[in-house]
C-alpha positions in Angstrom: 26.3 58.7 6.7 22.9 56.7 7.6 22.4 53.3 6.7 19.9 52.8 4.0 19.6 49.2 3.5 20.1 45.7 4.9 22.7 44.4 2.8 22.8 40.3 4.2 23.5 38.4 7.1 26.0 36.0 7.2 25.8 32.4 9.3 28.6 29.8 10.2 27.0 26.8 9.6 27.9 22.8 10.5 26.6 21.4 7.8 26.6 23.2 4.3 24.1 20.8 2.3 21.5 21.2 5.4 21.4 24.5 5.6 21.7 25.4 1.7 18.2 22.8 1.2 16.2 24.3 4.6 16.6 28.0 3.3 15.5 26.5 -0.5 12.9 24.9 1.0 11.0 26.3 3.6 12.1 30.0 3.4 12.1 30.1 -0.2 15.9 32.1 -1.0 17.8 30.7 -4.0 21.6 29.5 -4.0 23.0 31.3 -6.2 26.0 33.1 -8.0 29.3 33.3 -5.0 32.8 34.8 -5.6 35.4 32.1 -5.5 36.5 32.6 -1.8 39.1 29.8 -0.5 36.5 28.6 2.3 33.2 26.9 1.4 30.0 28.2 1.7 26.8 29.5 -0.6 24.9 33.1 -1.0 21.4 32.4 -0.9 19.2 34.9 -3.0 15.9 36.5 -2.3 15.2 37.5 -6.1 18.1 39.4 -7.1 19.6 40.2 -3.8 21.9 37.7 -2.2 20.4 38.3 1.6 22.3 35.4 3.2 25.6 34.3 3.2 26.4 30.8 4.5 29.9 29.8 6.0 31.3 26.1 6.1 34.0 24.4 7.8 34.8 27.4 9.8 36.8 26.2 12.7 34.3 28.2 14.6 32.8 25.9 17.8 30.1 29.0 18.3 26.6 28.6 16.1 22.9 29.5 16.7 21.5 32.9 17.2 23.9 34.1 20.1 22.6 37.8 20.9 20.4 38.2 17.8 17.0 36.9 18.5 15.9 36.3 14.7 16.2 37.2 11.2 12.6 38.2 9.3 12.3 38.2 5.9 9.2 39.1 3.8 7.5 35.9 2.3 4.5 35.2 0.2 1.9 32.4 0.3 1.2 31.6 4.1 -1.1 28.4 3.3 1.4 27.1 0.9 4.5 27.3 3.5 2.3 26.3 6.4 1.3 23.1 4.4 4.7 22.4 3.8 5.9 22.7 7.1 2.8 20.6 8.2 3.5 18.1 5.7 7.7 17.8 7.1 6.6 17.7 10.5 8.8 21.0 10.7 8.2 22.6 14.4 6.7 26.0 13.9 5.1 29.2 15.8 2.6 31.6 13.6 1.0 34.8 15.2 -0.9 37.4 13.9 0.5 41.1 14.6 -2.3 43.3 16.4 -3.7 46.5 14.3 -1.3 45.3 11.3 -2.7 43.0 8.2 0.0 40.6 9.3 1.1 37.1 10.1 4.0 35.2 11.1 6.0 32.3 11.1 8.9 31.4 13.1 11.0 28.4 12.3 14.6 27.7 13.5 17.6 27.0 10.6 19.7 23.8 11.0 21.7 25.5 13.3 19.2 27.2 15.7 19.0 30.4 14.1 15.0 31.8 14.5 13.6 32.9 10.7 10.9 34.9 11.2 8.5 34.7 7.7 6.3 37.9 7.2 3.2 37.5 5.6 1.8 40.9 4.8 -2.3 41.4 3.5 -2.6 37.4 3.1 -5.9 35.8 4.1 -6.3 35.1 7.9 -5.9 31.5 8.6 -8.7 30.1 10.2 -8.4 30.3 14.1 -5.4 32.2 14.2 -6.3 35.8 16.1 -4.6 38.9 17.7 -2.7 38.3 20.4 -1.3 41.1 22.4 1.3 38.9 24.5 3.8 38.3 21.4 5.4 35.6 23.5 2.4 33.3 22.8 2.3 31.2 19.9 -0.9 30.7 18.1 0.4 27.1 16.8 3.0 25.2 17.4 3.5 22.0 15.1 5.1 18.7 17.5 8.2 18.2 16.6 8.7 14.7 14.5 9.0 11.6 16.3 12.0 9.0 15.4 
């Protein structure tokens, strides 16, 4: 009995709205279609597959990443996402895999979860080159200033 596919992840989240308009946003899933359960929360889509499933009002005090590191999901358009991120002074580390056409960027949700965004056969950005220590970031936006 292997396992043949990644059905979703789910995260307990603080703050529904937040969350729901970060995923939309910067990684691109859809809120969409959600059995009537009798707790809050969304299923956020990447095309037809509901990948993530958010939690609200939990009672739970634990949220972040805990033992998982990250989540990655496959993305398109790099220069459009790294503009936008850019643009919402959203903090942000992209590499560039050695000996593989791709690039990545990290980001953390509104509850300190790490997204990795893959970027397979897209255009090198300009100064961005393989790095063989994967802890180094080839960018790092500053985080917004109040």
């Amino acid at each position: 009995m292997p396992a043949t596919l990644l059905e979703h992840y789910n995260v307990y989240c603080k703050d529904l709205k937040k969350t729901v308009d970060f995923y939309e946003k910067y990684v691109g899933l859809r809120d969409g279609e959600r059995p009537p359960f009798p707790f809050p929360g969304a299923w956020m889509y990447a095309g037809e597959q509901a990948v993530l499933h958010l939690v609200s009002d939990s009672g739970r005090s634990d949220h972040g990443s805990g033992a998982i590191d990250h989540i990655a999901l496959r993305c398109t358009d790099l220069r459009s996402t790294l503009d936008l991120l850019k643009k919402d002074s959203v903090p942000y580390m992209l590499r560039k895999v050695p000996a593989r056409p791709l690039q990545q960027v990290f980001v953390h949700d509104p509850d300190g979860i790490q997204i990795e965004m893959n970027f397979w056969d897209e255009e090198l950005v300009e100064g961005v080159s393989e790095h063989r220590d994967a802890s180094a970031p080839v960018f790092q936006a500053a985080p917004a200033t109040a």
